[in-house]
C-alpha angles and dihedrals in degrees: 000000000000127000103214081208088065097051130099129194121224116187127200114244122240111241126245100253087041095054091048096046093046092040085061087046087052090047086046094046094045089049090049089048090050094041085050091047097062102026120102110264103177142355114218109210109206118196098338096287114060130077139202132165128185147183126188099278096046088044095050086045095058096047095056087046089047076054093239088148093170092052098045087050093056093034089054102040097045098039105035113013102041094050097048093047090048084061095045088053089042086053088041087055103038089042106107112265099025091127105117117130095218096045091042104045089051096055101047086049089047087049084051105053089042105040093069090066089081115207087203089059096047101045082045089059090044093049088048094039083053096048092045100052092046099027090111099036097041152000139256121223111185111216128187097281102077087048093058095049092053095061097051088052091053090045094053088059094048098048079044100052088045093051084053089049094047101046091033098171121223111195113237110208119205117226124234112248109274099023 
């Protein structure tokens, strides 16, 4: 039986070519995510003869100025501020001498816990809670944006799932004195 206070773990480094490589697919992944945030997802076409059309930022912003204060929380924390942070954590890993237990240790368990809170799955609801609530009154036209944003969220698990393969941690456990 193992006693998770005597273990150690011990994390396999990225290697030089494959940090570089994964930190251009982070920059990538974080312009297409800013370039998703403020690009045009969808127009919503009202009675023939209004138009909106909206991206992330715009959207987030006019919940917060409808005063749905709850919406515009979840909306901003789960679409804006937990994927940049989870980029911040992947260029964190992949820098050189991040190599650190403690440290590392600490940031793949924070990408776990938080990586199962999917961006795609939450812009996805908000799209369909969209199209639901105005399907009668309006259309929904999708634009490029949401495309965009998308990718890089695709990207960002990608580049995620790789940094667990590469530094794959074994748990070293220490044995007591006389075993």
């Amino acid at each position: 039986m193992r006693d998770m206070h005597n273990s150690v773990c011990n994390y396999q480094t990225i290697s030089k070519a494959q940090s570089v490589r994964l930190r251009v697919l982070i920059i990538l992944s974080l312009a297409l995510l800013l370039l998703g945030f403020i690009s045009p997802m969808l127009t919503l076409t009202k009675l023939v003869f209004f138009q909106n059309s909206l991206s992330i930022l715009t959207g987030i912003l006019e919940l917060l100025k409808n005063g749905q204060l709850v919406l515009f929380l979840l909306v901003f924390s789960f679409s804006v501020l937990l994927p940049l942070l989870k980029i911040y954590v992947l260029f964190r890993i992949t820098s050189s001498g991040m190599v650190e237990p403690h440290a590392m240790q600490r940031y793949l368990r924070l990408m776990h816990e938080y990586g199962r809170w999917s961006m795609l799955d939450v812009l996805v609801v908000a799209v369909l809670i969209v199209t639901v609530k105005l399907g009668a009154i309006a259309s929904i036209e999708v634009h490029y944006g949401l495309y965009v944003f998308t990718v890089s969220v695709l990207m960002i698990m990608f580049i995620t799932s790789r940094v667990v393969k590469l530094t794959a941690a074994t748990v070293l456990t220490e044995q007591p004195p006389g075993v």
